[in-house]
N, C-alpha and C positions, 0 to 999 in steps of 0.2 A: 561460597556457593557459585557454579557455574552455569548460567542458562544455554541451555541447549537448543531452541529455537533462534536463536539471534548471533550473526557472526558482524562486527563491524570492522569494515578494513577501510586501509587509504589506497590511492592508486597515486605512487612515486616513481618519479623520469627526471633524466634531462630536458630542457627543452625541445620538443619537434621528436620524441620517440614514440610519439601514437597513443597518452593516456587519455585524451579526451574522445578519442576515434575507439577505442576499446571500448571505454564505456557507453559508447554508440549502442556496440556493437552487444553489450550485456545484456544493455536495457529493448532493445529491441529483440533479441533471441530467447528472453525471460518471460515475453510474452507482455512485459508490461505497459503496454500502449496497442490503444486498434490502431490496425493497421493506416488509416488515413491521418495518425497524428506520428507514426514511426519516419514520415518523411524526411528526407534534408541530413547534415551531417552536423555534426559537433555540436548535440543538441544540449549536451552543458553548458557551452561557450553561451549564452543568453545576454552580456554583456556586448554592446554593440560597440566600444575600442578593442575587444577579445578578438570578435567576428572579424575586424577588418587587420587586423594585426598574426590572425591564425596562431596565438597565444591563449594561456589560460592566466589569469590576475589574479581574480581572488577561488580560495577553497568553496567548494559547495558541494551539496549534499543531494542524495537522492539514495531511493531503497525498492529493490526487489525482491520476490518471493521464488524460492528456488526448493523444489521440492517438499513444502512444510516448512522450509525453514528462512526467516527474512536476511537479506543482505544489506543492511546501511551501508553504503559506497561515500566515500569522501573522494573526489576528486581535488588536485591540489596543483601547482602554478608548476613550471620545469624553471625557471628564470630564475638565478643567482639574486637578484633583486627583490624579491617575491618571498624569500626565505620564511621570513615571519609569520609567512600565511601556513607554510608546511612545520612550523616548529610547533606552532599553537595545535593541528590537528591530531598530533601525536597522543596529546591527551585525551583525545578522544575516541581511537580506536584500540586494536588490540591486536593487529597483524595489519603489514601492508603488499601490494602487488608489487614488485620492481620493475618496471620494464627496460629493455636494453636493446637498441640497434644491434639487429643481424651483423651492419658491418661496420657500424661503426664505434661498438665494445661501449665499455663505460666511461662516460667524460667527464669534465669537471662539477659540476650539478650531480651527477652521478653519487659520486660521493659525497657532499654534502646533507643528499636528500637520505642516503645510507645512513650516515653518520646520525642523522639525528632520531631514526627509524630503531637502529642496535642501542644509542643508549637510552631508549625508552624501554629498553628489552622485547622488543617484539618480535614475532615469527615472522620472516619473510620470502616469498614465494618467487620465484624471478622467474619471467617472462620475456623470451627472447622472441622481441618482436620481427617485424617486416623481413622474414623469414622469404617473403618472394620478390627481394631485390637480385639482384641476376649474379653481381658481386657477395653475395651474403657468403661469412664464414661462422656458424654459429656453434662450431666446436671450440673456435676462438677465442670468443666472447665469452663462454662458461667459463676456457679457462682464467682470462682475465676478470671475471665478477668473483671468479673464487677466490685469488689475489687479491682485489680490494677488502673483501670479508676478513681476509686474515690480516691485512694492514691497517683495517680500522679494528681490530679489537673483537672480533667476533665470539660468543662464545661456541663451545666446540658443537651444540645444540642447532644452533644459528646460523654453523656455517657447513650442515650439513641440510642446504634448503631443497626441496623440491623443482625442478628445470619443465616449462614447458615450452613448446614453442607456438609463434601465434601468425599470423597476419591479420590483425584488428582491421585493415581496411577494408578486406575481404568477409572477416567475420567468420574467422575460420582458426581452431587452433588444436596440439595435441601433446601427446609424450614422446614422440618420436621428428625429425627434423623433416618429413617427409612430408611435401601438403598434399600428396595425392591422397594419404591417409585420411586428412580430416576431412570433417561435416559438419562442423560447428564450434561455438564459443565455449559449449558446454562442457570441457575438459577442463577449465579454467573454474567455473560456477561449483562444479564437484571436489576441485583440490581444494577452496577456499575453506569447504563446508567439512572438507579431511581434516585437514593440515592446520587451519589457524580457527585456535578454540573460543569458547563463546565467551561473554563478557561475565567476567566474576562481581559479585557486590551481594550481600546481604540484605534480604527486603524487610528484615525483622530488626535491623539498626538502624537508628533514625537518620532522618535524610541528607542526604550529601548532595548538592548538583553543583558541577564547575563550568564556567559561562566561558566559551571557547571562542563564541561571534557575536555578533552584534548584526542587524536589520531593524529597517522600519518598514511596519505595515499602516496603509493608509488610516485601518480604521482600529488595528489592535496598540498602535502606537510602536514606543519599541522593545523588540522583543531578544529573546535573548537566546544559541544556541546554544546548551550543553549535553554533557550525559549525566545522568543521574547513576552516581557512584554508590550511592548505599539507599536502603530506604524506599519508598515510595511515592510517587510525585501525584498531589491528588490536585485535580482541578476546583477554587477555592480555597483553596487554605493557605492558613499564615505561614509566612517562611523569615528566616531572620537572613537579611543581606549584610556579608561580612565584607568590606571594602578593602582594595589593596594594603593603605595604608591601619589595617584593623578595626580600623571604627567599624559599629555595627548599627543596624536600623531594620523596625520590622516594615515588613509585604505582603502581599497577597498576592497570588496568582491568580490573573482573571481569565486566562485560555490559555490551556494546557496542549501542546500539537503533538504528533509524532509523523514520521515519513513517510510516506506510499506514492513509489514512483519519482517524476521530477516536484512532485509538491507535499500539501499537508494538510493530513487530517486531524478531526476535533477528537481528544481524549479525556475520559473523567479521570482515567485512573493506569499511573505508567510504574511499571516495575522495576529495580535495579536495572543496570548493564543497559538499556535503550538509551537514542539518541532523542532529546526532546527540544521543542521548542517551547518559550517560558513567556507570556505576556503578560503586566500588570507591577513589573518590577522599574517605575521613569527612568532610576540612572544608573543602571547596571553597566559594566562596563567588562572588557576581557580581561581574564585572568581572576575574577571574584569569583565567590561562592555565595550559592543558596543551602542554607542548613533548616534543619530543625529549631526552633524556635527556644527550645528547653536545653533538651540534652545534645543540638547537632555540633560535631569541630568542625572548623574552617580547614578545606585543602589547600596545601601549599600553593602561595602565589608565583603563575609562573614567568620565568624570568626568559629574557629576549636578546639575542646578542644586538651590542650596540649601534646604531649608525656609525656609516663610515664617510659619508659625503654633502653638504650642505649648499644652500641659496635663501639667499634673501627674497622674500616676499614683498612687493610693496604696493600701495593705490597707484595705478597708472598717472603719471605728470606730463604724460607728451601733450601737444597742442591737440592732439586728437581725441582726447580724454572725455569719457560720455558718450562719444556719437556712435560706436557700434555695440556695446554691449549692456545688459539690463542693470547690472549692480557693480558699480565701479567706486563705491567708497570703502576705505579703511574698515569702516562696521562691519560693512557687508562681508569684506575679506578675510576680517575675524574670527569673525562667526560661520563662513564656511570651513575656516582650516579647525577651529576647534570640533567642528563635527566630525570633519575628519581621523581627529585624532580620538575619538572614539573607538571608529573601526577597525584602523591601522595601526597597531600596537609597537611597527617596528619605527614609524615615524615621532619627531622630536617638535616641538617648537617653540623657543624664544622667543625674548620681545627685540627685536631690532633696535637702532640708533633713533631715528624718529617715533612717533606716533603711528602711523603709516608702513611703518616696518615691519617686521616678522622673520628669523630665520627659521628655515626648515630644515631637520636634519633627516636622513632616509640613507636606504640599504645601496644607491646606486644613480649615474645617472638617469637610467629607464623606471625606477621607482617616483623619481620626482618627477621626472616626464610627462609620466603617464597621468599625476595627479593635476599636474597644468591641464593636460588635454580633458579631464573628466570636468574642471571647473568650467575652462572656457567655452567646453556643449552645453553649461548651466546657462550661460549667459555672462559669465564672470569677464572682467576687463584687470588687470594687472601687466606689473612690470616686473621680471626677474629677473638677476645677476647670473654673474659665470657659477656654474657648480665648481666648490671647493671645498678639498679634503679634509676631515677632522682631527688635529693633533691632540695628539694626549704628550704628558711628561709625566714620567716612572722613575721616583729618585733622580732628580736632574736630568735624567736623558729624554730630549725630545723624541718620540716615535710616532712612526705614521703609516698607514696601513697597508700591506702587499698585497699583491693578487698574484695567483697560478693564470697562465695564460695560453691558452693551446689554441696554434693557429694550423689551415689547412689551405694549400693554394697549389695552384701547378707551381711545379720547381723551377719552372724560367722568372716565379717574380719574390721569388725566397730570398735575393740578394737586399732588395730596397727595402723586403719586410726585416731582417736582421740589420741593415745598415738604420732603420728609422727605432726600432728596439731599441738599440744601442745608445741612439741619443736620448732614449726616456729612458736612460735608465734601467733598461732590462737586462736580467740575464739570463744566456740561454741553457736551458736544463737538458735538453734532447733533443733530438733533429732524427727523422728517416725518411727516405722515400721511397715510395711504393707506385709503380706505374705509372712516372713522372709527375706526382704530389708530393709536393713535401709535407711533413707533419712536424711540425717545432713546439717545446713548450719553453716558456720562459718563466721568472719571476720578476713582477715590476712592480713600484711603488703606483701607487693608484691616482698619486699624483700624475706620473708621469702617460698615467693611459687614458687621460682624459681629454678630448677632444680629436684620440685618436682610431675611432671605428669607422669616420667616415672619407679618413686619409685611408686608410687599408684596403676599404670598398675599390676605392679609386684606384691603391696601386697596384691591385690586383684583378683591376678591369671586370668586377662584381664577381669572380668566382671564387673569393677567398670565401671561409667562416672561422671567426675569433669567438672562443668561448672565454669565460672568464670565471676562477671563483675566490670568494677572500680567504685569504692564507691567515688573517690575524695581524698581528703591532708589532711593528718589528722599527729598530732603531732606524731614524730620520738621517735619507743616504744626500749628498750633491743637489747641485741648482738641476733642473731638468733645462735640456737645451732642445727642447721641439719645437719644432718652425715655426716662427711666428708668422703673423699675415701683416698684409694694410687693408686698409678701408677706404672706398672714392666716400665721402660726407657729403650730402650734402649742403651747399651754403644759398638756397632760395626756398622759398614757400611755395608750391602750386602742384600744375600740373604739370608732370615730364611728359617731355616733346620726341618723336622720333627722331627728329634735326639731330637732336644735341645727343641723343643717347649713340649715333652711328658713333659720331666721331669721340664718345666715353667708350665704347667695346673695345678698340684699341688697346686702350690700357689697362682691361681685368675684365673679369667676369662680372656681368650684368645680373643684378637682383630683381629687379623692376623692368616692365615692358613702359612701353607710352602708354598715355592716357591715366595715370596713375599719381594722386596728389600724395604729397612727399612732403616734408616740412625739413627746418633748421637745425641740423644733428643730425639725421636721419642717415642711417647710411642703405647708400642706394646699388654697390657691389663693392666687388674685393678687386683691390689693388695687384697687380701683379709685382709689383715692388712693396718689399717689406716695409712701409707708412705708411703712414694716413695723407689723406690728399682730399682738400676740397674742388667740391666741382659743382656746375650749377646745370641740371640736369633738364632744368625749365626752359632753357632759350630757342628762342623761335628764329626761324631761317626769314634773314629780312629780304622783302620783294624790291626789285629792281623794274625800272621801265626798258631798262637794254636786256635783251636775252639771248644769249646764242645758244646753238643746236645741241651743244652739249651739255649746256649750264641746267643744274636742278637733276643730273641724271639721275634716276631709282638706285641707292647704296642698299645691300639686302642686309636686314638688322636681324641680328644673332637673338632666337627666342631668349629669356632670361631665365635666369638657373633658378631651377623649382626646389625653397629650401623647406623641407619637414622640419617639427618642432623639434626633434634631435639633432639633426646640419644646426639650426641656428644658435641652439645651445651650446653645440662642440664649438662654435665659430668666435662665438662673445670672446672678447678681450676683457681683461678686468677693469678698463675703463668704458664698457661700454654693456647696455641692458638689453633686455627682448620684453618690447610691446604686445602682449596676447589679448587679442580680443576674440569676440564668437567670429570673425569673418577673416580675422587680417593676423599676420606675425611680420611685425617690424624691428627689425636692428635698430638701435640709436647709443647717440653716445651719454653717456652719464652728466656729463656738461654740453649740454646746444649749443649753446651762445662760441663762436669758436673763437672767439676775442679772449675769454675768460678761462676757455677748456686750455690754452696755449700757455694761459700764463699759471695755469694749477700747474699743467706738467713741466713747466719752466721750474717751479718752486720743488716741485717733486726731485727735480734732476739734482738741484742744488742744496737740498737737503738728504 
């Protein structure tokens, strides 16, 4: 049976194609908000590292009413990293939006988010966005979306989709390429309600609901997102919870929700095919099922492609340990990353070497990134290792994981970008240029592209963009030879002095200003020669009674290099960690003591 009142779809892109600015633009021309709460833009984006990043992280939900008939919208991440969050929502809708830059055709993400959209079997709609870039060629871009359809497998149903065109920032979109044409979003709210059919499920078989997310609400506790696949979800009634690993235990559902708008209303009684929220179930988890107590089956549990990249978690050990962040013990770090591992389905984690330890495994390094930055706005204090790639071995053969890699930069700096490729290991699949931009793609070990996004930036003098997506496990290639650094260490405790920092700029780039207390290990900038070198960043200009006219002149001191939580990640050496607290990010070396650090790697050399 097919309900014809309810259409659920998702809204899948690349990153930065405009699906959260769409759905701006849905949700405000549906009528669904007065106008004094329509204000401001990327009003899904409600995560405050989303806001400052102009990223979407996690999927979320919202629903509007379009002629009689309701629309559940899943918004979902564009970021190759993020995948997990768009793999799980698949189960949950039944047709998705695509949208595609006017000019910049389908990328890497592109297909990935396709990929997993067709083998779910869904109708999908494509939306050739920002349609009022000056450059825009969007006869293009169809033809290229239509080529990817038939490259991933589409069937002949599937890949004969419906084309509109849009410019969401505008909030304006149509059937023809022409914006003088349109007058609204509302071409887009009509094909959905055409073209992708309503959610099937029997409300006379007993109940099926598959738990998609995970939230906590202050006072419902936590609750659980799914759709209710067969049956009927009534508010109060027993439900049997069938757990990934099949055990089974009964529940009760103590508040039943359904969507209206960006939030959620209270329901006694939800029919097949709706999006519901489930409170009253403690440890529900994604990928389980709520059934029928008697006669309900368990839906298949769903399966996650694996992590490809890892770091050690550990309790902060610097001498700084405590003083800026509220929970800095091992417990605490615990018990925040298992809750984590609740919600993130695509994240891993083991026990570490020590007590104190932890490794995390995730989709990238912007996946684990971004879980440091959400702990340490909690108040959390830790210390994390270099991100490192996960080998697997397949009948004796070591394999490790590839990535497609498409870069975009003016043509005059394509030389140093192929010339530093080369030494990770890349290779190049395509090259064109179009009005002095080169466009390359490569294939590299994922090894080899790690700690390389923010040498690109630089050699590209910020007008490159590197996308990336995983290719999968492919046999384990050569040592990567990408340039190493040094580190200035420092070897005093206190505060750095301006005196001693003028005459350290000299020799590399500065991390630290003055006034800035620093301890033993700690490194305070980057070497301009490949070692390590201590230096004592504390000493004070001693006074004399003799002074001449020149003596003490003003030396002007180079600001220090402002490193984000990604610079200091890409930057870690494998012998050396990152101190995160709520206020401060410190380099340091894994061994302080440099008496001791000298004679590990003395031993390292000679073993």
């Amino acid at each position: 049976m097919t309900r014809d009142d309810i259409r659920n779809i998702a809204i899948i892109a690349h990153v930065d194609h405009g699906k959260t600015t769409l759905v701006d633009a849905l949700l405000k021309q549906s009528n669904t908000f007065r106008d004094a709460q329509a204000m401001g833009t990327t009003i899904m984006d409600s995560n405050e590292i989303e806001r400052e990043r102009g990223i979407t992280i996690f999927a979320k939900n919202a629903a509007i009413e379009w002629k009689g008939i309701k629309i559940n919208i899943v918004d979902t991440p564009g970021h190759a990293d993020f995948g997990g969050e768009v793999e799980r929502v698949m189960n949950l809708v039944d047709g998705c939006l695509l949208l595609v830059d006017a000019k910049e055709g389908p990328m890497p993400q592109t297909k990935f988010v396709l990929k997993k959209a067709l083998e779910a079997g869904h109708k999908i709609i494509v939306v050739i966005n920002k349609i009022d870039k000056k450059d825009a060629r969007p006869s293009w871009v169809v033809d290229k979306t239509f080529d990817l359809f038939i490259d991933l497998g589409a069937t002949d149903e599937q890949a004969r989709f419906p084309v509109l065109y849009a410019s969401a920032i505008n909030g304006v979109a149509g059937t023809s390429q022409e914006m003088a044409s349109m007058k609204g979003i509302e071409p887009i709210l009509d094909s959905v309600v055409e073209y992708i059919s309503g959610p099937s499920g029997d409300p006379a078989d007993p109940l099926q609901i598959s738990v998609v997310n995970i939230f906590y609400d202050n006072y419902k506790g936590r609750v659980a997102i799914g759709r209710v696949v067969n049956g009927v979800a009534k508010n109060g009634m027993q439900v049997k919870h069938v757990k990934r690993d099949g055990s089974e235990k009964l529940g009760k559902i103590t508040a039943l929700q359904i969507f209206k708008g960006l939030g959620r209303v209270d329901a006694q009684e939800v029919n097949a095919g709706e999006i519901v929220a489930v409170a009253g179930i403690e440890d529900a988890h994604i990928g389980e099922s709520f059934v029928d107590p008697l006669e309900g089956k368990a839906l298949p549990v769903m399966s996650i492609e694996d992590p490809t990249v890892k770091m050690t978690f550990g309790a902060n050990t610097s001498p700084f340990a405590g003083k800026e962040g509220e929970y800095s013990t091992a417990r605490h770090l615990k018990e925040r990353l298992e809750r984590e591992l609740l919600n993130d389905v695509a994240l891993r984690m083991e026990k570490g070497e020590g007590d104190s330890q932890f490794i995390i495994s995730g989709r990238g390094e912007l996946h684990l990134a971004i879980l440091i930055e959400k702990m340490r706005r909690e108040g959390y204090e830790l210390q994390a290792s270099r991100p490192q790639v996960i080998f697997k071995e397949k009948e004796g053969v070591v394999m490790e994981p590839f990535e497609a890699v498409s870069t975009e930069c003016p043509d005059t700096f394509s030389g140093i970008v192929i010339e530093k490729m080369g030494k990770r290991r890349g290779e190049m699949k395509d090259m064109k240029v179009e009005n002095g931009t080169s466009f390359m793609e490569f294939e590299i070990p994922t090894r080899g592209l790690i700690g390389y996004r923010s040498e690109f930036l630089t050699d590209t003098k910020g007008q490159g963009v590197l996308n990336t997506l995983l290719l999968g496990y492919r046999e384990k290639v050569g040592d990567v030879t990408a340039g190493g650094h040094g580190a200035m260490i420092s070897m005093e405790q206190g505060e750095t002095m301006g005196y001693a920092l003028t005459n350290l700029q000299d020799r590399g780039g500065m991390f630290v200003g003055p006034g800035v207390q620093v301890y033993v290990g700690m490194v305070i900038g980057e070497n301009s020669r490949n070692e390590d070198m201590d230096v004592n960043p504390c000493k004070e200009k001693r006074l004399s009674n003799m002074r001449s006219k020149g003596d003490g002149a003003s030396v002007a001191l180079e600001p220090p290099r402002h490193m984000t939580l990604e610079m200091c990640l890409e930057f870690l050496a494998d012998d050396e960690l990152l101190e995160v607290t709520p206020k401060s990010l410190r380099i340091r070396k894994t061994i302080l003591d440099p008496v001791r650090r000298k004679r590990a790697g003395m031993q390292t050399e000679t073993s």
